[in-house]
N, C-alpha and C positions, 0 to 999 in steps of 0.2 A: 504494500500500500504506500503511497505517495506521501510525504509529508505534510501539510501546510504552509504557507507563505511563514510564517513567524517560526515556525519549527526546523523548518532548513535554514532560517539564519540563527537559530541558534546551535542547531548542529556545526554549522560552519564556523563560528567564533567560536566554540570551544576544542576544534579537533587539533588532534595532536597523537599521528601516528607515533609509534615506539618505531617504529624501523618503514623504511620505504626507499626503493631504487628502481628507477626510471629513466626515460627520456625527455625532454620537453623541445617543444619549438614555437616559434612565431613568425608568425608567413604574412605580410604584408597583402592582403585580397585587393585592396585597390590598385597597387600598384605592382604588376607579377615582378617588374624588376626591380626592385627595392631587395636588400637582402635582408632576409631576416633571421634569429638567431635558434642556434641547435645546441644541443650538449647532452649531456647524462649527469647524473648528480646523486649522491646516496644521501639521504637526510638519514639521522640517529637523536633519538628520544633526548632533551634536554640544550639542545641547539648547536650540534654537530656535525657539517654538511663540509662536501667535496663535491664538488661542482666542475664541470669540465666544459667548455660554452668551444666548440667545435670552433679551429682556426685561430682562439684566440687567449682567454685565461683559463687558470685552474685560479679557484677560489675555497682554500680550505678556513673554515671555520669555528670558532668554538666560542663556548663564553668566557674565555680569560683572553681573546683577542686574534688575529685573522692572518691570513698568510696568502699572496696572491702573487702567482708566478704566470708569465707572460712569455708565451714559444719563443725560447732563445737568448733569454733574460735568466738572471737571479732572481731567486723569490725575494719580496719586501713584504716582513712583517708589520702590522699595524694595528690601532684595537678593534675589539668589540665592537659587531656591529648593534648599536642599541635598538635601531630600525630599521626591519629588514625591508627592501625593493619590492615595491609594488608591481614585479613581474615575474614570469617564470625563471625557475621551478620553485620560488619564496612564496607566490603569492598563492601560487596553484596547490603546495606541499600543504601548506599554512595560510589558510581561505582570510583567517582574519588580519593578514597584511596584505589584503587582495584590497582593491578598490571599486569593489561589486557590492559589497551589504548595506548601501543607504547610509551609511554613516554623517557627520557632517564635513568629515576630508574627503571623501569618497567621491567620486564622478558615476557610478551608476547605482541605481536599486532595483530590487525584483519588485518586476510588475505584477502588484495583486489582482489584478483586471486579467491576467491567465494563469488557469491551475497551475500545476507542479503536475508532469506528466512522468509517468513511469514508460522507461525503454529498458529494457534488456539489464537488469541490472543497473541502471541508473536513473537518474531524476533530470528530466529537462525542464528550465526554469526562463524563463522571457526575462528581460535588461531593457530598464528605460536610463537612457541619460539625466541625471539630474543636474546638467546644464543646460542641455538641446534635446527635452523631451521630445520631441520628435526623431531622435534618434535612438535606436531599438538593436537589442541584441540576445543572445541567450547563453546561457551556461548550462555546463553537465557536470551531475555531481555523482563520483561514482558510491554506491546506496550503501555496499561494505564499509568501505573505507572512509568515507567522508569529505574525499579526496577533491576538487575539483580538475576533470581529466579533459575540459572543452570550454573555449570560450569563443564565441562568434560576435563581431562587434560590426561590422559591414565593412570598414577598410585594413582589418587585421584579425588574424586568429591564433589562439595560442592553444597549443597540446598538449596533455601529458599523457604520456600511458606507463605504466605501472609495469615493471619486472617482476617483482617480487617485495614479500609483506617480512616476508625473515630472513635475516641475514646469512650469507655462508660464512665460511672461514675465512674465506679473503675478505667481506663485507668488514668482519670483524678482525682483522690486521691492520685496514684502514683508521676504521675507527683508533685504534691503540698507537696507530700512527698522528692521527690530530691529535689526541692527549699528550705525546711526547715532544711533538713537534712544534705545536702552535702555543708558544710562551705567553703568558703575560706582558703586553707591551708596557714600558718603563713610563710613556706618556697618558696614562690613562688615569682617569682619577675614582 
């Protein structure tokens, strides 16, 4: 059964997978030649992510501060990030730094004028802009996980699809590689 408009935004501000590894993208639909961005990223329970954005950084993360190496560069450590990017795979892993629940930072909210529709294992939900209500979009939220894995906005789309919900062994090397790795930066207060 479908949630309600108020019951998926609060499924969405509170989810917070313990483990989750993916893909994400964003495809520019207005423009096919614009480029837009790809990578894979492992999120871990408590604010722990490796992020890999195809062609161009690794961004490994933790909460005592961040490490982000650039093809062909040394990595430059830096802090914490206090607020994660309102884009993939932050906003999509972790809906409530998404800019889709009506908030008052937010730029879009689900349109209570269309149910919550159930597909295949997920929740399709309608986007109105709450700058240019006339501009309309939709998200997919997947129904397990809480995930959101679709967002259709009319000049861009963003993806996620989901690998897996539990880690391997290398899942969890990584992980004990950001613990080790990713210090405390000296300028953080």
């Amino acid at each position: 059964m479908s949630p309600n408009h108020q019951q998926l935004l609060g499924l969405l501000a509170r989810m917070e997978p313990a483990f989750l590894a993916g893909t994400f993208a964003t495809d520019f639909t207005a423009n096919p030649d614009a480029d837009g961005e790809r990578g894979a990223f492992l999120y871990f329970e408590g604010g722990y992510w490796d992020i890999a954005i195809d062609g161009a950084a690794r961004f490994q993360l933790a909460p005592q501060g961040s490490r982000v190496t650039h093809e062909g560069r040394a990595a430059e450590d830096g802090p914490a990030m206090e607020n994660l990017p309102m884009r993939p795979p932050w906003a999509l892993v972790l809906p409530r730094w998404s800019a889709f629940l009506g908030r008052p930072d937010d730029d879009w909210q689900l349109n209570a004028a269309v149910p919550v529709e159930e597909e295949s294992g997920s929740w399709r939900a309608s986007l109105t802009s709450m700058v240019k209500p006339e501009f309309t979009g939709a998200l997919t939220v997947d129904a397990e996980s809480y995930v959101i894995t679709r967002v259709e906005l009319g000049h861009m789309m963003q993806t996620l699809t989901i690998a897996r919900t539990e880690p391997t062994a290398d899942d969890l090397a990584v992980l004990e590689t950001l613990k080790s790795e990713v210090k405390e930066f000296p300028g953080r207060m």
